[in-house]
PyMOL Python script that loads the backbone (N, CA, C, O; Angstrom):
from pymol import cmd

cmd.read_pdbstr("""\
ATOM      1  N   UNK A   1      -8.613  -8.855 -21.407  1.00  0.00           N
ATOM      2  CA  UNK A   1      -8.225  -7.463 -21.161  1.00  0.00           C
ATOM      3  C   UNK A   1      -8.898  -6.952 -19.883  1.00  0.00           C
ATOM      4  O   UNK A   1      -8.386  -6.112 -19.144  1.00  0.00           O
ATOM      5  N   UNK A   2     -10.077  -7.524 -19.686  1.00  0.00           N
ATOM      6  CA  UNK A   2     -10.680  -6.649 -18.472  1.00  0.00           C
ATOM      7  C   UNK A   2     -10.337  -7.343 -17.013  1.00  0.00           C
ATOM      8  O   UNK A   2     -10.364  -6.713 -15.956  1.00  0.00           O
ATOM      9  N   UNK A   3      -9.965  -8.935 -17.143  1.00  0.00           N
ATOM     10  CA  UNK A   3      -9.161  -9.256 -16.314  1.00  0.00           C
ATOM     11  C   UNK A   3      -8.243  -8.772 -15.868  1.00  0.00           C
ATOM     12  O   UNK A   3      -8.059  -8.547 -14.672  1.00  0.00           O
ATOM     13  N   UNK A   4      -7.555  -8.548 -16.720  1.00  0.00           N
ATOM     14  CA  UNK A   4      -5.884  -7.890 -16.584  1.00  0.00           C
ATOM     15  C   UNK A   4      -6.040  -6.008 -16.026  1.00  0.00           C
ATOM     16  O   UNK A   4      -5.149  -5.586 -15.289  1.00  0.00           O
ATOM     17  N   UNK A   5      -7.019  -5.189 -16.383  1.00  0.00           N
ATOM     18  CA  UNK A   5      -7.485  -4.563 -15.964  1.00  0.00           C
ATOM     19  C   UNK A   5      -7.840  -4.379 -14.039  1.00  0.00           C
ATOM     20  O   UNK A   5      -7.435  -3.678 -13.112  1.00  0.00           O
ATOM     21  N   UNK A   6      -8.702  -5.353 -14.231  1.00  0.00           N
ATOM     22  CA  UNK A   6      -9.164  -5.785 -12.790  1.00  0.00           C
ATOM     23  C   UNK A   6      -7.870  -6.138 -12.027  1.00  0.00           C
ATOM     24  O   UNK A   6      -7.444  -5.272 -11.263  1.00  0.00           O
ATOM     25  N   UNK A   7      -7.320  -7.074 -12.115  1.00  0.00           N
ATOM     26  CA  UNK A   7      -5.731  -7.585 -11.482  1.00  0.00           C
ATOM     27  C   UNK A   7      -5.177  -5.849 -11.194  1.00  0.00           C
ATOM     28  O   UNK A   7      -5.299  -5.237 -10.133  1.00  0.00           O
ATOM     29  N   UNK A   8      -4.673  -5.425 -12.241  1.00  0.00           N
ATOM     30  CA  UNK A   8      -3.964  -4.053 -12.003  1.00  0.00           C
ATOM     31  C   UNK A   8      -4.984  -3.505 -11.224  1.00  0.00           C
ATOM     32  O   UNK A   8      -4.861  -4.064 -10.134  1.00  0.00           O
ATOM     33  N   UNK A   9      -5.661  -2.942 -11.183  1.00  0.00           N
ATOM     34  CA  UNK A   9      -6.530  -2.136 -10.035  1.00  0.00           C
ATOM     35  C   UNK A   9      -6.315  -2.739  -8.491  1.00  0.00           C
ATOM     36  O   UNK A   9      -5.951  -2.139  -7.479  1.00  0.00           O
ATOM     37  N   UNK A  10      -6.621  -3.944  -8.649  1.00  0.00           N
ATOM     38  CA  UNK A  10      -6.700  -4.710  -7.123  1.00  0.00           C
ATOM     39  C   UNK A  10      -5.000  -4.644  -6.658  1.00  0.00           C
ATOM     40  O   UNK A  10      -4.608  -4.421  -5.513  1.00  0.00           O
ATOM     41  N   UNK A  11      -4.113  -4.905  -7.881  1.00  0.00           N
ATOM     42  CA  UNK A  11      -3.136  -4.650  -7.238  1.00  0.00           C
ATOM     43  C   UNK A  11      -2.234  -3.301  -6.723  1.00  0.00           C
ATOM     44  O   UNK A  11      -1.451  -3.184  -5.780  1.00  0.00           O
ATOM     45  N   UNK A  12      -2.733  -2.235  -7.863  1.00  0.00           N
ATOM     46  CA  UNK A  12      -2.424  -1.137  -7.324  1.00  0.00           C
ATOM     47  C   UNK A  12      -2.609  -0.744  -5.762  1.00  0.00           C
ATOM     48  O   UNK A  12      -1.724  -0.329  -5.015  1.00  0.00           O
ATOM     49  N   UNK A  13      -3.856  -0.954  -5.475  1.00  0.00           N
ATOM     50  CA  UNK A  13      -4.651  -0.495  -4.056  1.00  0.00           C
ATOM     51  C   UNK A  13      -4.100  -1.460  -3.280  1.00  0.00           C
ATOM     52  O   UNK A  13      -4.215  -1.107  -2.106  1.00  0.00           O
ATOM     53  N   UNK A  14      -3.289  -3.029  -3.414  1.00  0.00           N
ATOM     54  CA  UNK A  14      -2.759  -3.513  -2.436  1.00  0.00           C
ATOM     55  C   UNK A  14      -1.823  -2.518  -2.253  1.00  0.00           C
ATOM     56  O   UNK A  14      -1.783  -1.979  -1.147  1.00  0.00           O
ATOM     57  N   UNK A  15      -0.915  -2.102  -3.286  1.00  0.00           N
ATOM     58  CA  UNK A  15       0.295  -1.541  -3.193  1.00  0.00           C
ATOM     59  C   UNK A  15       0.611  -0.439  -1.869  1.00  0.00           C
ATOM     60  O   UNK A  15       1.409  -0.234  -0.954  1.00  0.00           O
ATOM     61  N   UNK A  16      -0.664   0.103  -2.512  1.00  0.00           N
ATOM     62  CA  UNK A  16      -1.095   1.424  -1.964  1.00  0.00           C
ATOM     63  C   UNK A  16      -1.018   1.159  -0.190  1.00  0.00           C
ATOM     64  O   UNK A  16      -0.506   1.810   0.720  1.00  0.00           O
ATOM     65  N   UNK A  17      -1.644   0.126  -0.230  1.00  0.00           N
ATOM     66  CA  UNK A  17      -2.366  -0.153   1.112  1.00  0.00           C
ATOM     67  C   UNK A  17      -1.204  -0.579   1.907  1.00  0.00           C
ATOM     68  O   UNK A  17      -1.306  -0.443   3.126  1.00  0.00           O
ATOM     69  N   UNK A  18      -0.083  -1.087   1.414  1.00  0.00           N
ATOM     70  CA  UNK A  18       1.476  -1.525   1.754  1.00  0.00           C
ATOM     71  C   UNK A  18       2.185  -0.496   1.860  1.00  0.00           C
ATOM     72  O   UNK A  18       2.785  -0.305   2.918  1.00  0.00           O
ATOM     73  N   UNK A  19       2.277   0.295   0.936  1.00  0.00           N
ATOM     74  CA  UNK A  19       2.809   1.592   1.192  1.00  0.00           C
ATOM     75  C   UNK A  19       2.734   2.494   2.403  1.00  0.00           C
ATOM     76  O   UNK A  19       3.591   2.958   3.155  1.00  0.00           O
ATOM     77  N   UNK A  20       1.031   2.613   2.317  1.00  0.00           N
ATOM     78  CA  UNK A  20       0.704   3.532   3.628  1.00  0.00           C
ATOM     79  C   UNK A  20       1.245   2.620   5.050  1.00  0.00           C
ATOM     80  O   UNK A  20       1.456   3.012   6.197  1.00  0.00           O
ATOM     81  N   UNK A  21       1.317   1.785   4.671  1.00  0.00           N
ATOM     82  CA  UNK A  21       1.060   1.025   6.346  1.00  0.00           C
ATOM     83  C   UNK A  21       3.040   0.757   6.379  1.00  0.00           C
ATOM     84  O   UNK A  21       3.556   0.666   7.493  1.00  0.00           O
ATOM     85  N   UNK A  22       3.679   0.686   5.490  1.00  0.00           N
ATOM     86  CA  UNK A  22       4.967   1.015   6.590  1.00  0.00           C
ATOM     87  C   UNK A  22       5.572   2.585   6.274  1.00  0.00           C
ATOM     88  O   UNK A  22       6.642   2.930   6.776  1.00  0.00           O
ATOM     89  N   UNK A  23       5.046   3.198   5.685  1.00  0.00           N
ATOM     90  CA  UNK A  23       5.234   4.527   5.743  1.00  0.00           C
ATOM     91  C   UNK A  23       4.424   5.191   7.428  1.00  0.00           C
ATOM     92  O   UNK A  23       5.078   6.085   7.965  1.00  0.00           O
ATOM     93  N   UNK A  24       3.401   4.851   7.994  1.00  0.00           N
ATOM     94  CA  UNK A  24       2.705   4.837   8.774  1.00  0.00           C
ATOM     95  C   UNK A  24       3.764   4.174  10.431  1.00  0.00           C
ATOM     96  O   UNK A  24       3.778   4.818  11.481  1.00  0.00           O
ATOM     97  N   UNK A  25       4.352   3.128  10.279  1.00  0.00           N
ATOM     98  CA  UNK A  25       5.201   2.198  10.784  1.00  0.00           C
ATOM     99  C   UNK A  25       6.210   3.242  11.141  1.00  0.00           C
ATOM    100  O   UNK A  25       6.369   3.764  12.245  1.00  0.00           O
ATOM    101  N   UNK A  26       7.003   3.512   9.804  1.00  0.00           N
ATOM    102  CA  UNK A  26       7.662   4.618  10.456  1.00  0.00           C
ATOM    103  C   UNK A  26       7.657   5.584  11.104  1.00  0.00           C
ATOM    104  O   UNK A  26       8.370   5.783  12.088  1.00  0.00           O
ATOM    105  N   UNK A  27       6.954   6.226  10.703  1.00  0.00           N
ATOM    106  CA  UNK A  27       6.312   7.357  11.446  1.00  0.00           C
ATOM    107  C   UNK A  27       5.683   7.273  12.769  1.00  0.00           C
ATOM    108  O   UNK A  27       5.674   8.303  13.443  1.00  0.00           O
ATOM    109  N   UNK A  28       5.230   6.356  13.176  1.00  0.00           N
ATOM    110  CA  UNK A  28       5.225   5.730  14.540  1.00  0.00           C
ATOM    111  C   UNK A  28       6.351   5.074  15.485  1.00  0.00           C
ATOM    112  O   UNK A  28       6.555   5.145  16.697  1.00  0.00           O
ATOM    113  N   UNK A  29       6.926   4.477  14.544  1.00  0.00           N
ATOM    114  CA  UNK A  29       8.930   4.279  14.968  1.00  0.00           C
ATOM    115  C   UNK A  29       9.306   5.655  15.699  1.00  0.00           C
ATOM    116  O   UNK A  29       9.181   5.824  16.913  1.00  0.00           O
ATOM    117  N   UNK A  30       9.771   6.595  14.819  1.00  0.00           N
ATOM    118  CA  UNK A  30       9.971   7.421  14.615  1.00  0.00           C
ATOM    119  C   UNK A  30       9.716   9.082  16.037  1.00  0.00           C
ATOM    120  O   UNK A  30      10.406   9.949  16.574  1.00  0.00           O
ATOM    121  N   UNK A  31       8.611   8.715  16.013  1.00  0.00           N
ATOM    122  CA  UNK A  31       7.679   9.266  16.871  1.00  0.00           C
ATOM    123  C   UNK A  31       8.211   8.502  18.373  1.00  0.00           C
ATOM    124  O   UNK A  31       9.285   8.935  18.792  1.00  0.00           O
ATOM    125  N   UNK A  32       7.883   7.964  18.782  1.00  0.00           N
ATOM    126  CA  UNK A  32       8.081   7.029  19.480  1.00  0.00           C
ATOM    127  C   UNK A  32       9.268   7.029  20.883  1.00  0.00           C
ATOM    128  O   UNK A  32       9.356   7.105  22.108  1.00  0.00           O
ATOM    129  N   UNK A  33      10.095   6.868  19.512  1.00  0.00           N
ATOM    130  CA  UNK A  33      11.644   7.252  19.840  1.00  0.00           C
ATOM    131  C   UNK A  33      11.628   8.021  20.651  1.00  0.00           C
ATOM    132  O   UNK A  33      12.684   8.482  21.085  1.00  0.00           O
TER     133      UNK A  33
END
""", "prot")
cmd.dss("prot")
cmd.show_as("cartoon", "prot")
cmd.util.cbc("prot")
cmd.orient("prot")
């Protein structure tokens, strides 16, 4: 359980960290233009 715990955490914050960075991408696209 606390594995599976750990996994979800680490993967949330990848998520996160994927998220921001082409949300970020765009917005620099975007800008750009």
């Amino acid at each position: 359980m606390l594995d599976y715990s750990v996994w979800q955490i680490c993967s949330g914050k990848t998520l996160q960290e994927i998220y921001d960075r082409t949300r970020s991408d765009k917005w620099l696209r975007s800008h750009r233009a």
